[in-house]
N, CA, C and O atoms as a MOPAC input file, in Angstrom:
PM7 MOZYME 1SCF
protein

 N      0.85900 1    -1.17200 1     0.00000 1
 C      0.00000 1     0.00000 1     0.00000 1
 C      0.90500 1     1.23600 1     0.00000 1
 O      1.86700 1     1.29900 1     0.76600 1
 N      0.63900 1     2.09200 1    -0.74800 1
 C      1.29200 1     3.44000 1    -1.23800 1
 C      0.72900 1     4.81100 1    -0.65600 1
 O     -0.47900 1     5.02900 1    -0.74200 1
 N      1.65200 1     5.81600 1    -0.01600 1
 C      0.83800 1     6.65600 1     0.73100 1
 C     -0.21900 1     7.33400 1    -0.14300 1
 O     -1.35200 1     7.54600 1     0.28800 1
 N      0.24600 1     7.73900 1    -1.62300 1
 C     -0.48300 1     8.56000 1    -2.91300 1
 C     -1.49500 1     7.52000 1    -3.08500 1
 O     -1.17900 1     7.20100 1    -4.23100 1
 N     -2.27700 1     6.90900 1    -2.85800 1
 C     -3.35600 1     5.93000 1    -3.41000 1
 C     -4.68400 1     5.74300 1    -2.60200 1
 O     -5.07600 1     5.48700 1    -1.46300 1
 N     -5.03600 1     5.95400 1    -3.56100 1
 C     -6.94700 1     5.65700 1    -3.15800 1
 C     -7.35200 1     4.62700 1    -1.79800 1
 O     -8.36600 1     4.78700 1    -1.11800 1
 N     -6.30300 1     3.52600 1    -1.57100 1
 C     -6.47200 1     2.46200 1    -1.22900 1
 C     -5.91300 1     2.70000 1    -0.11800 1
 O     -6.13500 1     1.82300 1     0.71800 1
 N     -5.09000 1     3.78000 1     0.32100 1
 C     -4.57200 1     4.38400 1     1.50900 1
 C     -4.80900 1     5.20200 1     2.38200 1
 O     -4.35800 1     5.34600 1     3.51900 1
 N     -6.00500 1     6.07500 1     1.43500 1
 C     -6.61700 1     7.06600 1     2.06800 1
 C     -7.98300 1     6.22100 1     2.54400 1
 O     -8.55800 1     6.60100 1     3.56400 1
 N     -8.46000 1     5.14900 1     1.84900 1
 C     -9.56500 1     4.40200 1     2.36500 1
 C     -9.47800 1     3.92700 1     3.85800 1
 O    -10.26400 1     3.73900 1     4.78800 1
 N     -7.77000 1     3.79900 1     3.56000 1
 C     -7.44300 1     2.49000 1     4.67600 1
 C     -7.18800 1     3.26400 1     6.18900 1
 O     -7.31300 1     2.66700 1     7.25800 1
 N     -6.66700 1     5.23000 1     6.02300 1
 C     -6.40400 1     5.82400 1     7.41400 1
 C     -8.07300 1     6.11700 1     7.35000 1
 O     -8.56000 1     5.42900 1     8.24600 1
 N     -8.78600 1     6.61500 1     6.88000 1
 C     -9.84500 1     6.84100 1     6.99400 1
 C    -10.78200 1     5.71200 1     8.04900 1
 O    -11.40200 1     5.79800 1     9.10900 1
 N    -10.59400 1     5.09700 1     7.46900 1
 C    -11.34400 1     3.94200 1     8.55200 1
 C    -10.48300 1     3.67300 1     9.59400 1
 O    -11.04200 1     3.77900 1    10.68600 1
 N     -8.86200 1     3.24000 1     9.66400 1
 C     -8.15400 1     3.10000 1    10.41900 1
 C     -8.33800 1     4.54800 1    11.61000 1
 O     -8.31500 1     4.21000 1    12.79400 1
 N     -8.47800 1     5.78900 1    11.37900 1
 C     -8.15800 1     6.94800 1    12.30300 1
 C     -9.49400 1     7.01600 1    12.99100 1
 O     -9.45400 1     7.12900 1    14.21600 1
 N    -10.97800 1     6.95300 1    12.25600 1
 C    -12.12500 1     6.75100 1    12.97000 1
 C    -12.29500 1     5.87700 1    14.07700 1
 O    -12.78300 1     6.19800 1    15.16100 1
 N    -11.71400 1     4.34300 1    13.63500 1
 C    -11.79500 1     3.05600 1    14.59600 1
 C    -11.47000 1     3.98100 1    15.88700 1
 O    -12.16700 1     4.51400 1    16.75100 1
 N     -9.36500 1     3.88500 1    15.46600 1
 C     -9.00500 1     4.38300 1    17.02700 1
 C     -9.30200 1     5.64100 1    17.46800 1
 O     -8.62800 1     6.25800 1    18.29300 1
 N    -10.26900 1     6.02500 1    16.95300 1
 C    -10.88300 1     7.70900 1    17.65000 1
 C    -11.69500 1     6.76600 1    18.46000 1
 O    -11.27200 1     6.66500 1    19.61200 1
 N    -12.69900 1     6.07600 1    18.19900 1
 C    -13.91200 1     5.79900 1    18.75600 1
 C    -13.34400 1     4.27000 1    20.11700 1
 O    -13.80200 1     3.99800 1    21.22700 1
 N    -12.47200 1     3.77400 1    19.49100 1
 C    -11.60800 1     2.76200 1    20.75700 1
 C    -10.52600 1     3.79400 1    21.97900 1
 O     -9.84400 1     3.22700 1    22.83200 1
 N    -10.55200 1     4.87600 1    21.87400 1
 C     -9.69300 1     5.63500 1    22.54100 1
 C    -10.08300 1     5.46400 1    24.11500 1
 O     -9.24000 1     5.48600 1    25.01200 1
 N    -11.50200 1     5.28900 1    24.32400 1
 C    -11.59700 1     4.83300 1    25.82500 1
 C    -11.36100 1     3.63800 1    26.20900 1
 O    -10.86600 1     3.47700 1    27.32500 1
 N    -11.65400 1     2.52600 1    25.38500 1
 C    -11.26400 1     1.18300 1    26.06100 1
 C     -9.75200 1     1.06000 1    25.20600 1
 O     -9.64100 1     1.03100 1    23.98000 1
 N     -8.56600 1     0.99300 1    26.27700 1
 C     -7.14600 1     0.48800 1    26.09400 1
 C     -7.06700 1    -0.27900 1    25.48200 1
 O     -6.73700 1    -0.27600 1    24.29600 1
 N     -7.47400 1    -1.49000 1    26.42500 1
 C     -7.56500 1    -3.05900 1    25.60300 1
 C     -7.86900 1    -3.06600 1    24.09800 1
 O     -6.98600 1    -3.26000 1    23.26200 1
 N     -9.03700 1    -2.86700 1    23.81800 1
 C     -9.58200 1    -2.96400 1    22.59400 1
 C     -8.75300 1    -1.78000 1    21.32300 1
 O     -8.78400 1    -1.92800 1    20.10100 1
 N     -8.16500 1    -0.81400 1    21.97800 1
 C     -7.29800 1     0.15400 1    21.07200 1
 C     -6.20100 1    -0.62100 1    20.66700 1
 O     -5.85100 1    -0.84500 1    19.50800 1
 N     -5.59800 1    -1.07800 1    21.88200 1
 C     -3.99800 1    -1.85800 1    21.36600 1
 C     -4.47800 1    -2.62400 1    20.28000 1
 O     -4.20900 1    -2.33700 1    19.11400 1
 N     -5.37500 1    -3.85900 1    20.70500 1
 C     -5.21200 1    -4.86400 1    19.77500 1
 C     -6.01700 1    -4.49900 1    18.26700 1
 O     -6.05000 1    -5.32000 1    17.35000 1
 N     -6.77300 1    -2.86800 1    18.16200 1
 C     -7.16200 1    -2.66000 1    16.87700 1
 C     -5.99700 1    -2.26400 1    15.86000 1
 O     -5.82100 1    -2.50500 1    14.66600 1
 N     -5.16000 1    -1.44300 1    16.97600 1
 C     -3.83800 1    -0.69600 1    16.15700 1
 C     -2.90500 1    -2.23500 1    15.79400 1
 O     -2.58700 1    -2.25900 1    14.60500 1
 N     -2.57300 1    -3.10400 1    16.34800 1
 C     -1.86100 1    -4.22700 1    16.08400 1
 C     -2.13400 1    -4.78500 1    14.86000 1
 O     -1.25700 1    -4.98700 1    14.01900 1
 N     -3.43100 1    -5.07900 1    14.68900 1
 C     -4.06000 1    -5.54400 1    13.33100 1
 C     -4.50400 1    -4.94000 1    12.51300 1
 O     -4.73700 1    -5.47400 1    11.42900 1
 N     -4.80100 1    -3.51200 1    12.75600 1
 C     -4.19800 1    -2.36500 1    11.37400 1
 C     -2.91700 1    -2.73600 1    11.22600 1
 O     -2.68200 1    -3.19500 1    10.10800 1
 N     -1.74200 1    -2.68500 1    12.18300 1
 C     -0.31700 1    -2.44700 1    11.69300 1
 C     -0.26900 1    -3.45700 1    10.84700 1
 O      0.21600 1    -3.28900 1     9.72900 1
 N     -0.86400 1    -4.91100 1    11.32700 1
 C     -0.14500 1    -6.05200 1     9.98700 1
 C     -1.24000 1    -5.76900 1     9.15200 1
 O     -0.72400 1    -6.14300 1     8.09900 1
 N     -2.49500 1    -5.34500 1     8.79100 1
 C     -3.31300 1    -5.37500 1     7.77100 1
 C     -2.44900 1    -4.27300 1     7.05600 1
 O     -2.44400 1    -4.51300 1     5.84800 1
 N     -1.64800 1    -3.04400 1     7.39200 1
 C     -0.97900 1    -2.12700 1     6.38000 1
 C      0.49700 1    -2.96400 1     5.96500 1
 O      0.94200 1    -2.67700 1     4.85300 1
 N      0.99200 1    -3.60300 1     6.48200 1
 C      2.12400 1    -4.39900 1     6.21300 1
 C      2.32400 1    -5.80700 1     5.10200 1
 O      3.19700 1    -6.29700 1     4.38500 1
 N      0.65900 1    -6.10200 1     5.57200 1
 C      0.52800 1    -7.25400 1     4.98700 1
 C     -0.35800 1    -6.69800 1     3.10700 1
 O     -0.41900 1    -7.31800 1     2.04500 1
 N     -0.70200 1    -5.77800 1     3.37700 1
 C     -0.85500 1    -5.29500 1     2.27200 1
 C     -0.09900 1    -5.18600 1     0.74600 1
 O     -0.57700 1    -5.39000 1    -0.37000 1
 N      1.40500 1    -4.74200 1     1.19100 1
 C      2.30600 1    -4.36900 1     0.27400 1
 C      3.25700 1    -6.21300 1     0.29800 1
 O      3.71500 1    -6.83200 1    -0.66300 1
 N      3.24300 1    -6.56200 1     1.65000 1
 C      3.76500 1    -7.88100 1     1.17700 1
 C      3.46600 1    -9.14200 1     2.70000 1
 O      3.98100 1    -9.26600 1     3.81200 1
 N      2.45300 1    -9.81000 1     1.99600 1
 C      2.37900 1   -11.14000 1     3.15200 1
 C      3.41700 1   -11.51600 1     3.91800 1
 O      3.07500 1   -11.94200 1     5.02100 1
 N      4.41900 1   -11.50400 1     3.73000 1
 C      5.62500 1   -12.66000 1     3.89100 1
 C      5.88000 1   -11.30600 1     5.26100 1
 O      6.54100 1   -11.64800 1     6.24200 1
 N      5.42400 1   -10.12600 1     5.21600 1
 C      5.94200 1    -9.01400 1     6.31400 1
 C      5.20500 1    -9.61400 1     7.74400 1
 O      5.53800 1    -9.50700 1     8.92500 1
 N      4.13700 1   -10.24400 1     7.13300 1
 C      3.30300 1   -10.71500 1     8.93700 1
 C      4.17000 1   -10.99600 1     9.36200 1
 O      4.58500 1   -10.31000 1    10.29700 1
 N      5.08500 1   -12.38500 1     8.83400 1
 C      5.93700 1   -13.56800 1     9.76900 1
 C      7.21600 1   -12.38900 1    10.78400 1
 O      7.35200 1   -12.53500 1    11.99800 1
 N      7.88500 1   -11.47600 1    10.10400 1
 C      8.50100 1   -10.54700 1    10.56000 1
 C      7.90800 1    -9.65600 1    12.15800 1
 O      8.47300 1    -9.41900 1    13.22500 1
 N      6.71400 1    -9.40400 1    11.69800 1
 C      6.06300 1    -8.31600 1    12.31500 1
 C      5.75400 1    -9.05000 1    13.35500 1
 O      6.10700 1    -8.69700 1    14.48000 1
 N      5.05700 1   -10.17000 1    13.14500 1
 C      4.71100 1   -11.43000 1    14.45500 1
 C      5.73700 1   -11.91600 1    15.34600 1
 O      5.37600 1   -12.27000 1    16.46800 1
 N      7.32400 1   -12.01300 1    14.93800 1
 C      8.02300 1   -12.30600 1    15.58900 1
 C      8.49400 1   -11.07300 1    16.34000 1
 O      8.47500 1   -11.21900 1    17.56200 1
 N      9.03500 1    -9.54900 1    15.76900 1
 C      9.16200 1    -8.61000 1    16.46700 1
 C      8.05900 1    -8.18200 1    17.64500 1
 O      8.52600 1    -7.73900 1    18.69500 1
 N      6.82000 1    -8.28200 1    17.52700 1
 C      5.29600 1    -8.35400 1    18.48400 1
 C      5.48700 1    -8.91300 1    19.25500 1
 O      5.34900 1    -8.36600 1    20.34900 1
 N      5.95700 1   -10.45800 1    19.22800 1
 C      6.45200 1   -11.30500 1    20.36500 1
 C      7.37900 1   -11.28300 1    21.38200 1
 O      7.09100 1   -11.74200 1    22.48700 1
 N      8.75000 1   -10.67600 1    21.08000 1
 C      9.95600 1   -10.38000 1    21.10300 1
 C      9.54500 1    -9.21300 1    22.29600 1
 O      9.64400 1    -9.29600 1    23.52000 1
 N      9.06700 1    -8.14800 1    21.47900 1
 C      8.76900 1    -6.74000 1    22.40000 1
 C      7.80600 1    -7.45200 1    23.40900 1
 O      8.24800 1    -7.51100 1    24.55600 1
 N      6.68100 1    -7.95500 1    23.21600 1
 C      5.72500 1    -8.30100 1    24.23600 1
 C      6.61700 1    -8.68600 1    25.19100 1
 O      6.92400 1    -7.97700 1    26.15000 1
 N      7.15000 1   -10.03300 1    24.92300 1
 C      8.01100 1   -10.88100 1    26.55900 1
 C      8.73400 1   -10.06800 1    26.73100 1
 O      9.14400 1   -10.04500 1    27.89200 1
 N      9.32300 1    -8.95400 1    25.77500 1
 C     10.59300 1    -8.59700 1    26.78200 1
 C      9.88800 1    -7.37400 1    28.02000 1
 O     10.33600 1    -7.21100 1    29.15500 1
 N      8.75200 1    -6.66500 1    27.43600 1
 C      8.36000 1    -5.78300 1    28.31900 1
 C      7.77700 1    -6.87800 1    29.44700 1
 O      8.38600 1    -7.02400 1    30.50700 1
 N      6.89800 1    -7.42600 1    29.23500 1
 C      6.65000 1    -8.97000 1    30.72600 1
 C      7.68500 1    -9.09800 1    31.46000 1
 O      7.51400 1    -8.82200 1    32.64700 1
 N      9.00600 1    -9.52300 1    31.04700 1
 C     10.08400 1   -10.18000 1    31.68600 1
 C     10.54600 1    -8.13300 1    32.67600 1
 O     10.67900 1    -7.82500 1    33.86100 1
 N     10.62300 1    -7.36000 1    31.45000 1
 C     10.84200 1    -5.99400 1    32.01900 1
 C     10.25600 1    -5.59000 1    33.61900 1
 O     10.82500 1    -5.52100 1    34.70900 1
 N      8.87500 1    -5.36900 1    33.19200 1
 C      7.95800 1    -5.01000 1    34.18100 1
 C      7.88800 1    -5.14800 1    35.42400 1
 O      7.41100 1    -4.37500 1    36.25400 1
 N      8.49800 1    -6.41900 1    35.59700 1
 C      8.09600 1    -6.85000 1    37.06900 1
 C      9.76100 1    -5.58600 1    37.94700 1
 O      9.70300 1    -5.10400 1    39.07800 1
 N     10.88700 1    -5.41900 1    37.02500 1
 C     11.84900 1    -4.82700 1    37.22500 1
 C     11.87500 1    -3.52800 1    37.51200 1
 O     12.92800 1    -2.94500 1    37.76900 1
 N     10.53100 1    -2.85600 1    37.49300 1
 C     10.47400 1    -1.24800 1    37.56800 1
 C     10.57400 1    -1.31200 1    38.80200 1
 O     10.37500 1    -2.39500 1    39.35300 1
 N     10.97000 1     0.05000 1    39.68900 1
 C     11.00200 1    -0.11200 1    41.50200 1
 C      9.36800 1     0.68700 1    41.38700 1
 O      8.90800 1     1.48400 1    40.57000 1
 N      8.86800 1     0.11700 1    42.46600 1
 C      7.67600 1     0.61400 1    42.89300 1
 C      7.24600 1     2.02500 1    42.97500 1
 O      6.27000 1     2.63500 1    42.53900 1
 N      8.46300 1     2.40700 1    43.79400 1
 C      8.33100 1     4.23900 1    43.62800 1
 C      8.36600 1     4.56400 1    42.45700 1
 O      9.24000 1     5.43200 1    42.46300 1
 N      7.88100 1     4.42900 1    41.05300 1
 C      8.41800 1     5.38500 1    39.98900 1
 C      6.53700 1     4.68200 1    39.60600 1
 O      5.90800 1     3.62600 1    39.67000 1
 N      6.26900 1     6.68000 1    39.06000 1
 C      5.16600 1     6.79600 1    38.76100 1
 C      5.06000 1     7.43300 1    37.54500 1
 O      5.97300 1     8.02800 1    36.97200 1
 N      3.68500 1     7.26600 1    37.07900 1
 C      3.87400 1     8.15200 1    35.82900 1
 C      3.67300 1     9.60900 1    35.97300 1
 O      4.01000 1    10.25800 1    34.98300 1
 N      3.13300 1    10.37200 1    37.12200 1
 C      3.11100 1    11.71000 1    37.19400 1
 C      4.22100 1    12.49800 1    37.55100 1
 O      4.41200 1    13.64800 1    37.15700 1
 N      5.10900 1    11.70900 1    38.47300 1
 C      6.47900 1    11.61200 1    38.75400 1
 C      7.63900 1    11.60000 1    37.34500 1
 O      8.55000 1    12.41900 1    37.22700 1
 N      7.45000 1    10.88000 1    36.71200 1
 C      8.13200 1    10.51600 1    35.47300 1
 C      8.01400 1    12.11300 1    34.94200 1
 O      8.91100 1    12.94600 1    35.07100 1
 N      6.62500 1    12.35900 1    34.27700 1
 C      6.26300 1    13.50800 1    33.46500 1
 C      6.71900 1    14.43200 1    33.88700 1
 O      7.23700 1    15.20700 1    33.08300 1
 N      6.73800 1    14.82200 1    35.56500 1
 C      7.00200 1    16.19600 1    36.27900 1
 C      8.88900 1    16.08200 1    35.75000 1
 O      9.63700 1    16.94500 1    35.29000 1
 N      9.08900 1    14.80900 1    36.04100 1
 C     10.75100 1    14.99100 1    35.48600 1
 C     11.35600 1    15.24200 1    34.81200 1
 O     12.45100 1    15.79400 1    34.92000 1
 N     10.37700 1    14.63800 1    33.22400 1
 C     10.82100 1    15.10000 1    31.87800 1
 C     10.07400 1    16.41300 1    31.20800 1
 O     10.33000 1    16.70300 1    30.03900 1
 N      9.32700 1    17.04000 1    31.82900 1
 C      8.74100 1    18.53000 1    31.67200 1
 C      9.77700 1    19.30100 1    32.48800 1
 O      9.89100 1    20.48200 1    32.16200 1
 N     10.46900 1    18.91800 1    33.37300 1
 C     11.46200 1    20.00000 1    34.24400 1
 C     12.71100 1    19.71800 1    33.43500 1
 O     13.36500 1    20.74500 1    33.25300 1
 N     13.04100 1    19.03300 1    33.09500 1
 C     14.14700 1    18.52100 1    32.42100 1
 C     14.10300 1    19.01200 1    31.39400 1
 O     14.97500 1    19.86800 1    31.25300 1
 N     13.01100 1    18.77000 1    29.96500 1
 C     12.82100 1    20.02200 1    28.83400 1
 C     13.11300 1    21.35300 1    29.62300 1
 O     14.24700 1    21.81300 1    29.48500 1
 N     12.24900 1    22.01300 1    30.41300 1
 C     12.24600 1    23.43700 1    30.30100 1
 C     13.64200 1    23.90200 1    30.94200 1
 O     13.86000 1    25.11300 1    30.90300 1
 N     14.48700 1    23.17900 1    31.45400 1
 C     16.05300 1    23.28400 1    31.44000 1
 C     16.51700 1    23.42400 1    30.71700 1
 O     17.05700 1    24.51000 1    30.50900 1
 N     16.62100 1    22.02200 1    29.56900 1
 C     17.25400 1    22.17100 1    28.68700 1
 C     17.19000 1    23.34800 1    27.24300 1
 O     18.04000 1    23.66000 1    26.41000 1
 N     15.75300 1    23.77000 1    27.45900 1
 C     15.73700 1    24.64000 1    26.37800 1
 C     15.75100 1    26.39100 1    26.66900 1
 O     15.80300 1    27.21400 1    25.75600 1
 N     15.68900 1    26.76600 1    28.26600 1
 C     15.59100 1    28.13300 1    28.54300 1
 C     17.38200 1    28.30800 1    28.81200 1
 O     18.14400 1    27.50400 1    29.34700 1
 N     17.57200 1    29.17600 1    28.43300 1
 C     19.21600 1    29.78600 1    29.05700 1
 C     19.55000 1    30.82400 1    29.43400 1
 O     20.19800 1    31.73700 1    28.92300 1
 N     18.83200 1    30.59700 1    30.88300 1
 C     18.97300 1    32.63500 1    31.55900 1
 C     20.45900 1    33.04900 1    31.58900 1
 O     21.20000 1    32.32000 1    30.93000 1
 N     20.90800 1    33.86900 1    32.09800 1
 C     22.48900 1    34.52500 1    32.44000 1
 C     22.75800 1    33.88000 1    33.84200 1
 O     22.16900 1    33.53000 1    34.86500 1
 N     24.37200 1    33.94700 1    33.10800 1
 C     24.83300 1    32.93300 1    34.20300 1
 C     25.76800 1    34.12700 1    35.39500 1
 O     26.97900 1    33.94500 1    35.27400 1
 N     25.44700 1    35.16100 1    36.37800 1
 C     26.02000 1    36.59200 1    36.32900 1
 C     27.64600 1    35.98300 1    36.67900 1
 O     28.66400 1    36.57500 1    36.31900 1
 N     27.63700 1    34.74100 1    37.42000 1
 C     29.22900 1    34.56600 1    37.84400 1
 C     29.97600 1    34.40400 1    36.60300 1
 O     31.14800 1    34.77700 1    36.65000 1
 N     29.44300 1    33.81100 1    35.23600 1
 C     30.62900 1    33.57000 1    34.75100 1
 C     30.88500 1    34.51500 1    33.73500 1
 O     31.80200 1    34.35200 1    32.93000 1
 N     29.94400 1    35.74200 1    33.71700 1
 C     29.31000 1    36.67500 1    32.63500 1
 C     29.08200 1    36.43200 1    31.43300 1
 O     29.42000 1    37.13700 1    30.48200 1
 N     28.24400 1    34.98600 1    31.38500 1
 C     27.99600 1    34.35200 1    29.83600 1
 C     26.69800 1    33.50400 1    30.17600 1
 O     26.17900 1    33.20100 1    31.25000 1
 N     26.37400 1    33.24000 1    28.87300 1
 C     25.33200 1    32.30600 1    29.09700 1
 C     25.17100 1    30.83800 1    29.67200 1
 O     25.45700 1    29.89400 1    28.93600 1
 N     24.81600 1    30.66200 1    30.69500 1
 C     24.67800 1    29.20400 1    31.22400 1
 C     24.66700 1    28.20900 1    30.61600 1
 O     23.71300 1    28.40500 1    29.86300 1
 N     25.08800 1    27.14300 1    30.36000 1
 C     25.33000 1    25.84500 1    29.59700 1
 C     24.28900 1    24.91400 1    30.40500 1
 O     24.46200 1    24.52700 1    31.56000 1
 N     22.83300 1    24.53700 1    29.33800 1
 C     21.71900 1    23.78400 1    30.09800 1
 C     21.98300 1    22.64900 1    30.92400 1
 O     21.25100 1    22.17300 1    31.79200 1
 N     23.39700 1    22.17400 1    30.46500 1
 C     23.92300 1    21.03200 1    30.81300 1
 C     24.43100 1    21.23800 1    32.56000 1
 O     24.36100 1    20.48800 1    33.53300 1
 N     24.83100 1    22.30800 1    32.40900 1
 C     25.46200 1    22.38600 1    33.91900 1
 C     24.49800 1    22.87400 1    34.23500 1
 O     24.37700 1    22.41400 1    35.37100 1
 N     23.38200 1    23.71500 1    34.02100 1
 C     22.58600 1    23.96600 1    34.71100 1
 C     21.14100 1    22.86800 1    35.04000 1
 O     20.41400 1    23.13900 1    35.99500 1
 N     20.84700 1    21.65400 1    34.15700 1
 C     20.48400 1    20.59600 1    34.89400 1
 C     21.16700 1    19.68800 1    35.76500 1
 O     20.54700 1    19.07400 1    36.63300 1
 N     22.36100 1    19.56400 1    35.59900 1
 C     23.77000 1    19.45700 1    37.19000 1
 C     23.57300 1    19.71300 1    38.01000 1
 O     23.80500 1    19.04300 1    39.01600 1
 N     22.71300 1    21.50500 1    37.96900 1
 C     23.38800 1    22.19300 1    39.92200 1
 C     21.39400 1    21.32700 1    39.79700 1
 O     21.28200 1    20.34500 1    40.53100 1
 N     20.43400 1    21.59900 1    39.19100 1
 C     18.98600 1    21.44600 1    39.69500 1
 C     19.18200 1    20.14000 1    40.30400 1
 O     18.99600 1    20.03300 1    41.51600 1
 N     19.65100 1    18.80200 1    39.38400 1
 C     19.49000 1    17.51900 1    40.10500 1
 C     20.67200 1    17.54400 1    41.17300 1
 O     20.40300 1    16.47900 1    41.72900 1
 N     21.24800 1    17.78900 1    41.51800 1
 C     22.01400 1    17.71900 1    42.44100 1
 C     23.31200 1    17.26900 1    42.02400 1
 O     24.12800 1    17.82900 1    42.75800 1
 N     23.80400 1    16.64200 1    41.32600 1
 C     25.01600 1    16.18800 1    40.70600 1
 C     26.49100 1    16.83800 1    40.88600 1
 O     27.00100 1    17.49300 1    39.97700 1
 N     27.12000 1    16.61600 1    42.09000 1
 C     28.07200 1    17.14300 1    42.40400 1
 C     29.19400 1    17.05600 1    41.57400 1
 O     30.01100 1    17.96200 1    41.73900 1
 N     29.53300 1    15.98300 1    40.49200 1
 C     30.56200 1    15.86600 1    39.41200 1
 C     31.15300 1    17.23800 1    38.33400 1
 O     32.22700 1    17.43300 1    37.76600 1
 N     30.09100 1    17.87700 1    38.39500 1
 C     30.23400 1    19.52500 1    37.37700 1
 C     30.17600 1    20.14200 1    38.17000 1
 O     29.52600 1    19.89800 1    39.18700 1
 N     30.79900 1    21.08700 1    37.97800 1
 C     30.96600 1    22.03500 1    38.81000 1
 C     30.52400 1    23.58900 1    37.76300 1
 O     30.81800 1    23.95600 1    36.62500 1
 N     29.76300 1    24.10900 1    38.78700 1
 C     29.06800 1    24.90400 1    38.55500 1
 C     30.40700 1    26.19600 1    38.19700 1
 O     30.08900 1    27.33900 1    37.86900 1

């Protein structure tokens, strides 16, 4: 299947409605997007399922075998607050007045997490 083709625009069309309307039940989203992914794969060439089925498998156990390995304390609002503080570090660069130049985001996510190795 070709992005320029009739047969592609048929296929997000129905594909983008489904997962609009599965967006509340999880369950039923994953496994619609899974079988879009091999129905668009298997489209341009069958022989791509056997590929796609073994990579599906592969990722599945390894996140299973993963999972049980996360530490308990780590959350997802926790996570987000980390990597939203962590962007707006890395991309603002106030004045640095001690060194009379602009702060390097790098050392300046150093002094925030605590990281005594750089020196400010």
């Amino acid at each position: 299947m070709l992005f320029p083709t009739i047969d592609f625009a048929i296929f997000f069309a129905v594909v983008f409605t489904v997962q609009w309307l599965l967006t509340p039940y999880a369950g039923a989203w994953k496994a619609f997007m899974v079988v879009a992914s091999y129905v668009f794969y298997a489209w341009w060439d069958w022989r791509f399922i056997f590929l796609l089925a073994a990579a599906t498998g592969i990722a599945y156990t390894g996140g299973r075998l993963v999972h049980p390995a996360t530490p308990a304390w780590t959350s997802r609002p926790a996570t987000g607050r980390a990597a939203g503080r962590s962007a707006n570090v890395l991309t603002t660069r106030p004045a640095d007045p001690s060194a009379g130049r602009v702060a390097s985001p790098l050392r300046r996510l150093a002094h925030i997490t605590g990281d005594s190795g750089v020196t400010r």
